[in-house]
C-alpha positions in Angstrom: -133.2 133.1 -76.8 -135.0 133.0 -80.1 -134.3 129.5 -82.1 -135.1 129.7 -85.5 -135.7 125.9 -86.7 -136.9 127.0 -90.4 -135.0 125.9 -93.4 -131.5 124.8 -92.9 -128.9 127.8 -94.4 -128.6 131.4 -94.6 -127.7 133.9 -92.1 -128.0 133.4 -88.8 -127.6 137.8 -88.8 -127.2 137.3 -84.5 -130.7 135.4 -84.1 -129.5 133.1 -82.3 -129.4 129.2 -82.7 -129.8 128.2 -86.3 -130.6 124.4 -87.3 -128.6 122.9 -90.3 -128.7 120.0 -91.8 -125.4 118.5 -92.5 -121.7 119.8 -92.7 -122.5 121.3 -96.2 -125.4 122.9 -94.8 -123.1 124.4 -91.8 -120.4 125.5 -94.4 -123.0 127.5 -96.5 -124.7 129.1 -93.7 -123.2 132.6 -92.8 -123.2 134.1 -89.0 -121.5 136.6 -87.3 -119.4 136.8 -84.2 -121.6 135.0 -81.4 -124.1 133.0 -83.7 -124.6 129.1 -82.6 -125.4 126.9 -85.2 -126.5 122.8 -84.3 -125.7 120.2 -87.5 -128.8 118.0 -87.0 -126.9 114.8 -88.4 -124.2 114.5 -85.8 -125.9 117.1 -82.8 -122.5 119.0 -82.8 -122.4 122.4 -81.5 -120.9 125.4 -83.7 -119.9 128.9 -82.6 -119.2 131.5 -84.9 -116.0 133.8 -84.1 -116.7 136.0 -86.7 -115.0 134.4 -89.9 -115.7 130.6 -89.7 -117.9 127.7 -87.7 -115.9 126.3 -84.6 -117.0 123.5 -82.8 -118.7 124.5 -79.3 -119.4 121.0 -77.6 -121.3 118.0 -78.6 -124.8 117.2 -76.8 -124.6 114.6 -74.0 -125.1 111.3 -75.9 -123.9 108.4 -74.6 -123.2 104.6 -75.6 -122.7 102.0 -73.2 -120.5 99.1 -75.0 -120.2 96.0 -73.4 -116.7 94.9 -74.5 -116.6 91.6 -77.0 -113.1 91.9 -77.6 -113.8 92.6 -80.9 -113.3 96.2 -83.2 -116.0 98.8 -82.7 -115.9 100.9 -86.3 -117.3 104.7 -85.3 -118.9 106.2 -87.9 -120.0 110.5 -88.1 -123.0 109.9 -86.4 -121.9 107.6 -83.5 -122.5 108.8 -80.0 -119.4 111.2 -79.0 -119.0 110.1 -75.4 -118.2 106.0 -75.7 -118.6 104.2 -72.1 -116.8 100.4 -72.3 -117.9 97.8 -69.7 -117.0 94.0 -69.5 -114.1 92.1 -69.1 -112.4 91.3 -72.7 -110.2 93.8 -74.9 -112.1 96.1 -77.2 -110.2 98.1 -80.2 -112.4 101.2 -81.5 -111.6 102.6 -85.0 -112.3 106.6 -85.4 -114.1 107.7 -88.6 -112.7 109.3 -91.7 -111.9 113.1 -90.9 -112.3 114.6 -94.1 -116.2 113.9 -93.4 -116.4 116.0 -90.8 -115.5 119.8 -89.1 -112.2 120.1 -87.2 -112.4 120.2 -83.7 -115.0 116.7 -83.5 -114.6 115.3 -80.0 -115.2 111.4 -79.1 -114.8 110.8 -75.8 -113.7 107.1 -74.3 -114.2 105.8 -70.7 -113.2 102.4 -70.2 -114.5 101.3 -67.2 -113.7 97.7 -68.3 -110.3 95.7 -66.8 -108.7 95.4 -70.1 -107.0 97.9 -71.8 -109.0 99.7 -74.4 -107.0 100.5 -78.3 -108.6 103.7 -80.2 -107.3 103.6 -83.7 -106.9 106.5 -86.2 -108.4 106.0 -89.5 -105.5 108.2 -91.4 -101.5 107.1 -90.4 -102.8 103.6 -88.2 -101.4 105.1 -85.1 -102.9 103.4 -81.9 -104.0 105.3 -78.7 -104.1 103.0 -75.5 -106.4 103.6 -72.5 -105.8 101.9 -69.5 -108.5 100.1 -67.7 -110.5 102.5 -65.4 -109.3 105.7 -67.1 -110.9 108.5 -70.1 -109.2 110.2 -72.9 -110.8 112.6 -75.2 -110.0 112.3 -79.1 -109.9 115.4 -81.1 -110.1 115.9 -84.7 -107.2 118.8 -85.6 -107.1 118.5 -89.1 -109.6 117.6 -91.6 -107.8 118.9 -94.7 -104.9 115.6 -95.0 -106.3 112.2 -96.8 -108.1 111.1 -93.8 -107.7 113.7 -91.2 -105.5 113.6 -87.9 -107.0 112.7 -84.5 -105.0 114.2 -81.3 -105.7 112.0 -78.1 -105.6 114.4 -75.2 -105.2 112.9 -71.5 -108.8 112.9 -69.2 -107.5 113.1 -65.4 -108.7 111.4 -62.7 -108.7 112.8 -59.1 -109.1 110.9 -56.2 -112.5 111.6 -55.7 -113.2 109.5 -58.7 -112.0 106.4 -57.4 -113.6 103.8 -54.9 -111.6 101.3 -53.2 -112.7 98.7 -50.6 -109.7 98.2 -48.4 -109.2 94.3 -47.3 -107.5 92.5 -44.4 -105.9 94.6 -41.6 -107.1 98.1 -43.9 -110.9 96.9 -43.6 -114.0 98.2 -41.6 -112.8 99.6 -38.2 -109.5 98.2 -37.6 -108.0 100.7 -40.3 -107.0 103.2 -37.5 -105.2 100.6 -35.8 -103.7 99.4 -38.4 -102.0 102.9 -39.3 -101.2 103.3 -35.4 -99.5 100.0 -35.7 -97.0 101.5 -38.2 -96.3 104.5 -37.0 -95.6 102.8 -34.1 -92.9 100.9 -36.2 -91.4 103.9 -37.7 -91.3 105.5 -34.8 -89.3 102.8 -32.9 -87.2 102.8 -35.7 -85.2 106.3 -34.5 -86.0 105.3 -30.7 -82.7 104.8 -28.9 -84.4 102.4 -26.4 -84.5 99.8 -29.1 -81.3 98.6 -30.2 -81.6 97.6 -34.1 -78.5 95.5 -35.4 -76.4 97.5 -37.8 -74.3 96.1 -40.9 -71.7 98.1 -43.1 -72.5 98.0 -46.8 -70.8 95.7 -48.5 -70.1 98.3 -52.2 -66.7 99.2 -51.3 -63.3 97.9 -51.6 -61.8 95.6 -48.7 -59.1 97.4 -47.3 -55.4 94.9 -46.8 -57.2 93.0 -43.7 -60.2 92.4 -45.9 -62.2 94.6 -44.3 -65.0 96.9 -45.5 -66.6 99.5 -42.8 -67.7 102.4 -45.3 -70.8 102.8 -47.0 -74.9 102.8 -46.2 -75.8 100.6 -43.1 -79.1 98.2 -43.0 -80.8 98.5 -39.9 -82.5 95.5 -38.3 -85.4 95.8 -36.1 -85.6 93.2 -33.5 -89.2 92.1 -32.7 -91.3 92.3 -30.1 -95.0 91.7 -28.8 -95.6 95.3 -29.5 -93.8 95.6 -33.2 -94.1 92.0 -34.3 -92.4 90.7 -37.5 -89.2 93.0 -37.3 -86.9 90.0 -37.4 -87.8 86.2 -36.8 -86.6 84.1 -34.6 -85.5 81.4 -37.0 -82.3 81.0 -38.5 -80.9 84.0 -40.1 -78.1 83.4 -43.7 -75.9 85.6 -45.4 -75.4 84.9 -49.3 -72.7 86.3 -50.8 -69.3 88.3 -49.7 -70.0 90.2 -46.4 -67.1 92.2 -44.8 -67.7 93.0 -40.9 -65.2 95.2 -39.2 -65.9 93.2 -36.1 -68.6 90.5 -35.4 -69.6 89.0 -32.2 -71.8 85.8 -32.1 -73.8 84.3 -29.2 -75.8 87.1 -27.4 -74.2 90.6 -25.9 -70.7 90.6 -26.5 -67.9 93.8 -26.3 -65.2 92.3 -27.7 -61.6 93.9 -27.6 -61.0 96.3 -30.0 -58.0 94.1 -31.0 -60.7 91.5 -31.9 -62.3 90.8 -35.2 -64.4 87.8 -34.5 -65.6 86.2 -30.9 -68.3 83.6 -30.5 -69.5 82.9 -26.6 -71.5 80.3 -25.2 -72.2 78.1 -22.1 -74.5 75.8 -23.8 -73.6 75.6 -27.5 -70.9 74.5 -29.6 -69.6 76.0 -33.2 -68.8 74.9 -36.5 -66.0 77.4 -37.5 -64.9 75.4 -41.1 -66.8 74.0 -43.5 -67.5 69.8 -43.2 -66.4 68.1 -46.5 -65.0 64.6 -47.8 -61.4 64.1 -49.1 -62.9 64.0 -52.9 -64.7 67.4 -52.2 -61.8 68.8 -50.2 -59.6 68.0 -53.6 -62.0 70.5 -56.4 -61.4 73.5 -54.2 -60.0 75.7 -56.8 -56.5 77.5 -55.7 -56.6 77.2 -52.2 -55.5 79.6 -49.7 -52.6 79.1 -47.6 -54.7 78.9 -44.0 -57.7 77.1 -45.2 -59.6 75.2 -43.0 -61.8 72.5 -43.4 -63.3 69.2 -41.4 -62.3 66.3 -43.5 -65.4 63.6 -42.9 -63.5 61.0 -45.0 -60.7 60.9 -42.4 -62.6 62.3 -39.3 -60.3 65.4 -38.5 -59.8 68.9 -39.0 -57.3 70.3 -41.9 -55.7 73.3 -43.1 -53.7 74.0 -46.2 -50.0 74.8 -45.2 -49.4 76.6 -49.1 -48.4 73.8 -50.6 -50.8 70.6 -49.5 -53.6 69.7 -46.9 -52.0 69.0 -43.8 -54.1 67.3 -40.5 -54.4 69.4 -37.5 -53.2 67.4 -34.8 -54.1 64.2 -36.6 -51.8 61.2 -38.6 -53.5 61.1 -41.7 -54.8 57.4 -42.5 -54.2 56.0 -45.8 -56.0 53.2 -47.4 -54.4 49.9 -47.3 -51.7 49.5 -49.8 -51.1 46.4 -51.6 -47.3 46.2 -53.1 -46.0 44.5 -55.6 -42.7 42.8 -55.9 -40.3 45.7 -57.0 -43.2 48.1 -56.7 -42.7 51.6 -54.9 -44.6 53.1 -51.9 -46.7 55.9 -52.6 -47.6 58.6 -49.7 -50.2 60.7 -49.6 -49.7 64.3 -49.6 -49.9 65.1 -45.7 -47.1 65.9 -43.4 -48.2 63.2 -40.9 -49.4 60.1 -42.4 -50.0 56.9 -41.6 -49.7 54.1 -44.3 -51.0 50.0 -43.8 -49.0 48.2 -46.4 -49.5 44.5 -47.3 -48.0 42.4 -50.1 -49.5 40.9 -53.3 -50.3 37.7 -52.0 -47.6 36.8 -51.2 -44.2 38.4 -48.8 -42.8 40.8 -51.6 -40.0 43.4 -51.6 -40.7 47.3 -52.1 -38.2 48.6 -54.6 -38.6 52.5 -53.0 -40.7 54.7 -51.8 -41.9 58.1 -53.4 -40.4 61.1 -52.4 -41.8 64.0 -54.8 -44.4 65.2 -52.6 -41.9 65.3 -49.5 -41.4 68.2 -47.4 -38.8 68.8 -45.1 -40.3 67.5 -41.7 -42.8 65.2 -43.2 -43.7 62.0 -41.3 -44.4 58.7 -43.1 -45.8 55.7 -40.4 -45.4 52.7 -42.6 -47.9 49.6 -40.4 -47.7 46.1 -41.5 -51.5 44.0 -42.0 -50.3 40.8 -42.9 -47.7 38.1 -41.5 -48.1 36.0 -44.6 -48.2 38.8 -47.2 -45.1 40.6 -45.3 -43.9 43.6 -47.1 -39.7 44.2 -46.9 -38.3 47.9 -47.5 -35.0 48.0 -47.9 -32.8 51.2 -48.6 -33.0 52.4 -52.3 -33.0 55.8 -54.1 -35.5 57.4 -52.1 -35.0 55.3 -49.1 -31.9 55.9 -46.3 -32.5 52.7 -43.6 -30.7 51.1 -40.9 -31.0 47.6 -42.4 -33.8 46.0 -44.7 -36.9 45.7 -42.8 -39.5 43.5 -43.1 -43.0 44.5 -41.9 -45.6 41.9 -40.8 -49.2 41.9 -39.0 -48.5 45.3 -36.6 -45.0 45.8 -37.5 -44.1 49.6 -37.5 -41.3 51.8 -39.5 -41.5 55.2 -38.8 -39.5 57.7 -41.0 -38.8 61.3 -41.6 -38.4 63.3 -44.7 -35.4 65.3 -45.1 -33.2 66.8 -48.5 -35.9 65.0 -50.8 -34.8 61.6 -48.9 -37.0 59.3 -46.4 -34.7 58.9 -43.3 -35.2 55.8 -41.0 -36.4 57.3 -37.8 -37.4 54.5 -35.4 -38.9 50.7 -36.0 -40.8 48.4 -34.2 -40.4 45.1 -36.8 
């Protein structure tokens, strides 16, 4: 090919290569379709398609920035191909268009582990590379106040990426590693491992509360051969779970009239939570069949709909110390026992309370003092065979019946 490197200008007239100057130098020199023209001040390519210059390719220059995390201002006669290195964030700024032909090309690798900002020089927009990843930057238009730059996506392929695999991935244990979970897939849709099933918990509880529909989550047990499937340790459930039937404490085929079975030869179970009186008490609305294990009073409860009643238990009241003329207050229980004791001195109750009587209830009234004797005699509240007068061990037991307390038997 015959390159003719005389004076910058004129026609080209299929020669070849011509060598221009500048961009006014390429503008005034005429070709014809074919030519290639190289503008010396920026070692752009041009091709002629037979009415105007078009950019070809640039040569293969090359700038290696180390970033500063500072801004990089690019100016016509920067390198086109911009290689960023380091470790801190680097902004470059692209020349003014109007300077230069349409169809200029910079293109950024950032090979850094920041992210690297190319800004226009027109409108302020902002192109972002990630770290390890190349765009190219095209001018499109040279004619607007500063020109518009189009960012156009440079792919990577696999091939262009080197990773060092670490831990089980590394050297020559990669192959086992993979093995290993395959193997674990595989014994996921093996019959000969059972893997604990439980229904989703996203739809509506039918009228027993129960929820059977839905995806499942299977749980692979482990072994020496799949370790890590499920651990040994103790195993919670957080939130609402609904289990069509649940069996607790090894293999168990429960009746399909059961719901819930727990078996054991070597364990006991805690079926209700453990809670004081005072925690019992801020239980918002309970239901009628709650259970709980009271630790204040040492026995198991469950709320009859109306109050907390013992389950096979007297509930023990605190000592009470009466007044002369005072009443007797029970506690809200259906089987209660009550120490009473006068205020230093032998006094006489004037009633006792009957607004949180049910029909049935039991009220176990025990002296503590022979000095401090309390005396109940029959009042509003109160139907009794006789005053009686309760010292040290004295008992009067009565019953609750038509909003009354009814003498039932006496020991005083």
């Amino acid at each position: 090919m015959f390159v003719d490197i005389s004076t910058p200008g004129g026609s080209s007239s299929g020669s070849g290569v011509q060598k221009v100057a500048d961009a006014a130098a390429l503008a005034a020199l005429a070709g014809t379709d074919g030519d290639f023209a190289v503008q010396v001040d920026t070692n752009d390519l041009y091709q002629h398609n037979g009415a105007a210059w078009l950019f070809f390719a640039n040569w293969s220059q090359v700038s290696v920035v180390a970033s500063a995390g500072g801004t990089t201002a690019l100016t016509n006669t920067s390198n086109p191909i911009q290689i960023v290195t380091g470790t801190l964030a680097q902004t470059f700024t692209l020349p003014n268009g109007t300077t230069m032909p349409k169809g200029k090309v910079f293109r950024f690798v950032n090979n850094s582990s920041q992210d690297l900002t190319v800004n226009t020089f027109s409108a302020g927009d902002t192109f972002t590379i990630a770290k390890y990843r190349s765009h190219n930057v095209y001018l499109q238009n040279n004619a607007s106040a500063d020109g518009t730059w189009y960012a156009d996506d440079y792919r990577i392929y696999a091939t262009d990426i080197i990773n060092t695999p670490s831990g089980n991935l590394g050297g020559a244990t990669v192959q086992a590693a993979l093995n290993e979970l395959q193997g674990d897939i595989d014994t996921l849709n093996s019959s000969s491992h059972a893997a604990a099933t439980i229904a989703a918990f996203g739809a509506v509880p039918n009228n027993d509360g129960l929820s059977i529909s839905g995806q499942a989550i299977n749980m692979q047990p482990a072994d020496h051969t799949h370790p890590g499937g499920v651990s040994t340790g103790t195993q919670f459930f957080a939130g609402e779970k609904d289990f069509d039937s649940a069996g607790v404490g090894g293999s168990i085929s429960s009746a399909a009239n059961t719901v819930f079975e727990v078996q054991s030869t070597t364990k006991g179970a805690i079926p209700a939570p453990s809670m004081s009186t005072a925690q019992r008490n801020t239980i918002a609305t309970p239901q009628t069949g709650h259970q709980i294990y009271n630790s204040t009073q040492k026995h198991p409860e469950f709320y009859n709909g109306t109050l907390w009643e013992p389950i096979g238990h007297n509930y023990i009241n605190s000592t009470a110390t009466i007044t002369a003329g005072g009443n007797i207050t029970p506690a809200d229980s259906r089987k209660q026992l009550l120490p009473v004791t006068g205020d230093a001195a032998a006094v006489t109750a004037a009633d006792i309370v009957a607004t949180a009587g049910l029909n049935g209830d039991e009220l176990i009234i025990i002296g503590g003092s022979d000095t401090n004797t309390v005396t109940i005699v029959s009042a509003t509240n109160t139907v009794l065979n006789g005053s009686c007068t309760l010292g040290l061990g004295d008992v009067l037991t009565l019953i609750f019946l038509s909003s009354k307390w009814y003498e039932k038997s006496r020991s005083a």
